[in-house]
FITORDREN-940057 format. One record per residue (C-alpha): residue in three letters; z, x, y. Coordinates in pm, 1 decimal. Layout:
<atom><residu>ALA</residu><pz>Z</pz><px>X</px><py>Y</py></atom>
...
END
This chain:
<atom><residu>UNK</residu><pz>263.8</pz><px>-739.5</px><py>491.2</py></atom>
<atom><residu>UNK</residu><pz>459.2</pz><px>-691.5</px><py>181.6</py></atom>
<atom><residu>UNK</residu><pz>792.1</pz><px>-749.0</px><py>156.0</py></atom>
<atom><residu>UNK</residu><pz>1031.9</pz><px>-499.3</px><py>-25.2</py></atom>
<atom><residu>UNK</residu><pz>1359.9</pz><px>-592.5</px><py>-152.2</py></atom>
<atom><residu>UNK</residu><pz>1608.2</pz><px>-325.7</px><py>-255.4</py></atom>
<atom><residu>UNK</residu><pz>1790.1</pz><px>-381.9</px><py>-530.6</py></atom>
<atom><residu>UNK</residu><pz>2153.5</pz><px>-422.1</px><py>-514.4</py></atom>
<atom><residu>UNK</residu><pz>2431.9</pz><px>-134.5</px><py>-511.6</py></atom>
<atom><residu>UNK</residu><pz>2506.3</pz><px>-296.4</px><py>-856.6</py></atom>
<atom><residu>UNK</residu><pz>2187.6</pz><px>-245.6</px><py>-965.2</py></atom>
<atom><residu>UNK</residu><pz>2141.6</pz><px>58.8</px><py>-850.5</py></atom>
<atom><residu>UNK</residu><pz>2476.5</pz><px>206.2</px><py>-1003.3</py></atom>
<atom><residu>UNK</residu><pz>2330.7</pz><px>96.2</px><py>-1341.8</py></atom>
<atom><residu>UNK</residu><pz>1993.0</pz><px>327.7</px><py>-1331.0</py></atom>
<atom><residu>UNK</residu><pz>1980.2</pz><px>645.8</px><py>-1326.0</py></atom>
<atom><residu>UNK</residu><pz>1839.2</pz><px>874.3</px><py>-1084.6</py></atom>
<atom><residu>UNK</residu><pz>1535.4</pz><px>921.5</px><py>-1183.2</py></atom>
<atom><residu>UNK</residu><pz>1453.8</pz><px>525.1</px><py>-1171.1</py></atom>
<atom><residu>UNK</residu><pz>1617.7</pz><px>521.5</px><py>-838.7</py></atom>
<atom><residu>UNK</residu><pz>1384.7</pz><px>761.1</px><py>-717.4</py></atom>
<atom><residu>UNK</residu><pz>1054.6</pz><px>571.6</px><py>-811.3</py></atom>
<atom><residu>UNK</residu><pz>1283.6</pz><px>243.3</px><py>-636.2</py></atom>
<atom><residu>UNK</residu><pz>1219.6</pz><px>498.9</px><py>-355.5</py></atom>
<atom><residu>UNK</residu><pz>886.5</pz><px>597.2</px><py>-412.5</py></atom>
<atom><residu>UNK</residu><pz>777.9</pz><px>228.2</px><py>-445.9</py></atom>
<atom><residu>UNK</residu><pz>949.2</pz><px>167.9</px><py>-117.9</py></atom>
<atom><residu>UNK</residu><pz>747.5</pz><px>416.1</px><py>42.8</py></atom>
<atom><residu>UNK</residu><pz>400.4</pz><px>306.6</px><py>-103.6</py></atom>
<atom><residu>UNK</residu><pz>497.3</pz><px>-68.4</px><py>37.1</py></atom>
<atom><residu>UNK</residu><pz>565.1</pz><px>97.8</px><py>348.2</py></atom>
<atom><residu>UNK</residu><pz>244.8</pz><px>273.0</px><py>388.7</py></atom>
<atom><residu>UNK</residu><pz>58.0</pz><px>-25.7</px><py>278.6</py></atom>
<atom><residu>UNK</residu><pz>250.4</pz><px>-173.4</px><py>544.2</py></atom>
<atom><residu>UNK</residu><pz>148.6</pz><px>72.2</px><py>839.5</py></atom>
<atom><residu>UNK</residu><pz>-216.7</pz><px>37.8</px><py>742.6</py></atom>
<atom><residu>UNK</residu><pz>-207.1</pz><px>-339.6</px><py>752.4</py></atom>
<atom><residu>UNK</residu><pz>-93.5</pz><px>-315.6</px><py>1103.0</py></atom>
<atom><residu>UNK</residu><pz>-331.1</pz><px>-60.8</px><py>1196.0</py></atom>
<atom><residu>UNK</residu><pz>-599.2</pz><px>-324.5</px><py>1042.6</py></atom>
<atom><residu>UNK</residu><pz>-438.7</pz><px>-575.9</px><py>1280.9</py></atom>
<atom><residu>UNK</residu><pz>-427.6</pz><px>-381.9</px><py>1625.6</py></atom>
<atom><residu>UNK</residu><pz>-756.8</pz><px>-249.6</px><py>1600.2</py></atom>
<atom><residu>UNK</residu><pz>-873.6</pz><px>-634.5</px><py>1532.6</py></atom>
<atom><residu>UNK</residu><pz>-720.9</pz><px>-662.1</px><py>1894.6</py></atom>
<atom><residu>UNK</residu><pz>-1028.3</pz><px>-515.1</px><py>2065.7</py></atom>
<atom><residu>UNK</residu><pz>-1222.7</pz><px>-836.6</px><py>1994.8</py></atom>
<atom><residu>UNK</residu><pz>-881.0</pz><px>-1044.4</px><py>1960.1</py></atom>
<atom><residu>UNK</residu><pz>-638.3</pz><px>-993.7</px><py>2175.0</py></atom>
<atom><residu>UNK</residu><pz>-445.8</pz><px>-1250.5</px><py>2143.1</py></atom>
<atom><residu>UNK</residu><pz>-337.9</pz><px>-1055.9</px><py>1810.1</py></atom>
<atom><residu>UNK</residu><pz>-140.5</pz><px>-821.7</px><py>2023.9</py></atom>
<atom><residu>UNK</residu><pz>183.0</pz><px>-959.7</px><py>2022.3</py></atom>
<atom><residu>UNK</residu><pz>136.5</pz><px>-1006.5</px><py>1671.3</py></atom>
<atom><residu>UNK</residu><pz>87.2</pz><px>-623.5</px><py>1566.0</py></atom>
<atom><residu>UNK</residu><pz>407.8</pz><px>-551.3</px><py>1802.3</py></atom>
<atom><residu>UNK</residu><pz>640.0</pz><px>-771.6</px><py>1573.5</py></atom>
<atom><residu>UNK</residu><pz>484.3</pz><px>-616.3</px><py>1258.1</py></atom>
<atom><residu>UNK</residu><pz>575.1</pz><px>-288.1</px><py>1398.6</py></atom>
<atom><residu>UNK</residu><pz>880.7</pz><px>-406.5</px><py>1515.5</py></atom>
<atom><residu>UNK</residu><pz>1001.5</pz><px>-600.8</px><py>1175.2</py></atom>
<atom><residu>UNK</residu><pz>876.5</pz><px>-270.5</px><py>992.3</py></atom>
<atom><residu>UNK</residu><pz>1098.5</pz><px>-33.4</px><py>1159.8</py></atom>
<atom><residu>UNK</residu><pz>1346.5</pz><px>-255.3</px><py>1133.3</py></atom>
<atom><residu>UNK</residu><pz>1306.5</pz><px>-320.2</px><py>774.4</py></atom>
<atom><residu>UNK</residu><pz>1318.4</pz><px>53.3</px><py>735.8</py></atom>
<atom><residu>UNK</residu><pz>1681.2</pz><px>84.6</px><py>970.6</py></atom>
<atom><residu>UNK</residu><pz>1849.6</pz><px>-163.8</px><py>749.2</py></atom>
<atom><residu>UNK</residu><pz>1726.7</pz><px>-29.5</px><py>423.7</py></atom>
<atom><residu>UNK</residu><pz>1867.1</pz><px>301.9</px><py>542.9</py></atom>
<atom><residu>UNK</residu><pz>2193.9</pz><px>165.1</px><py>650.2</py></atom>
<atom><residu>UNK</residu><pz>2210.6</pz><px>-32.8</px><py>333.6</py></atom>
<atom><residu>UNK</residu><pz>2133.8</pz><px>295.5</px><py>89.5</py></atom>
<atom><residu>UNK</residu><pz>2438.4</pz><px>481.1</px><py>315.4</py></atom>
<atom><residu>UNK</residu><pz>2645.5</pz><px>205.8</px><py>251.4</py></atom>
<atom><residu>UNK</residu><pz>2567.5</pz><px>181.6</px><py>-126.8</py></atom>
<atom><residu>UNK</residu><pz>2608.5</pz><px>595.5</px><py>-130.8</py></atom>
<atom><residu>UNK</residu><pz>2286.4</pz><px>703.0</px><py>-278.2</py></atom>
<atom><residu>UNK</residu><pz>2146.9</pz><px>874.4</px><py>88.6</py></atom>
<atom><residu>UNK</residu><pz>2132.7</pz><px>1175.3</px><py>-57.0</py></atom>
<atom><residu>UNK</residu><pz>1882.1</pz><px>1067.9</px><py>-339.5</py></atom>
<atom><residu>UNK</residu><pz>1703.3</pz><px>883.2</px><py>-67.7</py></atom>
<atom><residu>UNK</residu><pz>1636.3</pz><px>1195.1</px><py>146.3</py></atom>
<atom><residu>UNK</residu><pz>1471.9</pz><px>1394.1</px><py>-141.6</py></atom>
<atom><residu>UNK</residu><pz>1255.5</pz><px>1066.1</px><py>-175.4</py></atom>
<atom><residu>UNK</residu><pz>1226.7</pz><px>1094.0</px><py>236.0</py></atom>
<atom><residu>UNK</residu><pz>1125.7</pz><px>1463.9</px><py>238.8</py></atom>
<atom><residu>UNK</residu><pz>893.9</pz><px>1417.9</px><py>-42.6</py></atom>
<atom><residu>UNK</residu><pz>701.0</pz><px>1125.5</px><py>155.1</py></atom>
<atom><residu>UNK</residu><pz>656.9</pz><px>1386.8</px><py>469.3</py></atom>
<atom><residu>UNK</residu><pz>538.0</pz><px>1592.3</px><py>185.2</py></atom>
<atom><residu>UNK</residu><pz>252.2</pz><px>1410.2</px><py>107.9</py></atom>
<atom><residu>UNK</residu><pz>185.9</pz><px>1227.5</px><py>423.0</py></atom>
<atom><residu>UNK</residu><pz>142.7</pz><px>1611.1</px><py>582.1</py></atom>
<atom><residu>UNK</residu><pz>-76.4</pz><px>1635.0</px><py>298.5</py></atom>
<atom><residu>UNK</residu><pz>-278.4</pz><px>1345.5</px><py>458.6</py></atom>
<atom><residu>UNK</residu><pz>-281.9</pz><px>1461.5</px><py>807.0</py></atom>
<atom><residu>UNK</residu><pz>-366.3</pz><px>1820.8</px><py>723.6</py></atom>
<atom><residu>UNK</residu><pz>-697.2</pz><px>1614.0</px><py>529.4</py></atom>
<atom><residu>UNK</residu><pz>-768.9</pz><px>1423.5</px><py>822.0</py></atom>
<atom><residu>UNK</residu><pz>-718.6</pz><px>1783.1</px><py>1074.5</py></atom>
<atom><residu>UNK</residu><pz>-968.2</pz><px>1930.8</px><py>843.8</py></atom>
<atom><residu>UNK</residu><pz>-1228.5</pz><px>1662.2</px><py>853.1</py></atom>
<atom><residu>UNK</residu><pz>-1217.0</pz><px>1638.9</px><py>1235.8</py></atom>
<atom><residu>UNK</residu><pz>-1254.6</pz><px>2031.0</px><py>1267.3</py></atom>
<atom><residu>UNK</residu><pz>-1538.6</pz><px>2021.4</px><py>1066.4</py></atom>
<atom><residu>UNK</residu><pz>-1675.7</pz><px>1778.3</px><py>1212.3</py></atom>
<atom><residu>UNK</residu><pz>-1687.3</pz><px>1922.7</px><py>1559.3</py></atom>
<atom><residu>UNK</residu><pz>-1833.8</pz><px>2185.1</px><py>1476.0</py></atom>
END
């Protein structure tokens, strides 16, 4: 897994919104990256399970990761820049799963 480090409220404070947003957007590709790399991992679990227990701390330390980097853009005040960023990820991962619905239709036809 990748590990992302937010930069600090100070360094934050001295961009401007437009590089905090692609802070955000770099966040959320790590993240993804993330969620596949786990997915990688649990379906290696159907010839080794003793991965298992594994995959449930990545997910675990993900969401975590993702709770504290919430709490800590709250606490530095820039939520509201980090929820366009948010809404703009469901954006495109919709996007993704509308791709996927397609594909499946079609191919049960």
């Amino acid at each position: 897994m990748v590990y992302f480090e937010l930069p600090t409220k100070k360094e934050l404070d001295s961009i401007d919104s437009k590089e905090r947003m692609n802070i955000f957007r770099q966040y959320f590709a790590t993240s993804r990256y993330d969620r596949l790399f786990i997915q990688k991992c649990l379906l290696s679990t159907a010839y080794n399970e003793s991965r298992l227990s594994e995959v449930k701390e990545m997910e675990q330390t993900h969401d975590d990761s993702y709770c504290d980097k919430v709490n800590k853009i709250k606490e530095y005040g820039y939520i509201d820049e980090f929820i366009v960023a948010v809404k703009e990820e469901e954006q495109a991962i919709q996007k993704i799963i509308e791709a996927y619905d397609k594909r499946m239709r079609m191919s049960n036809l």
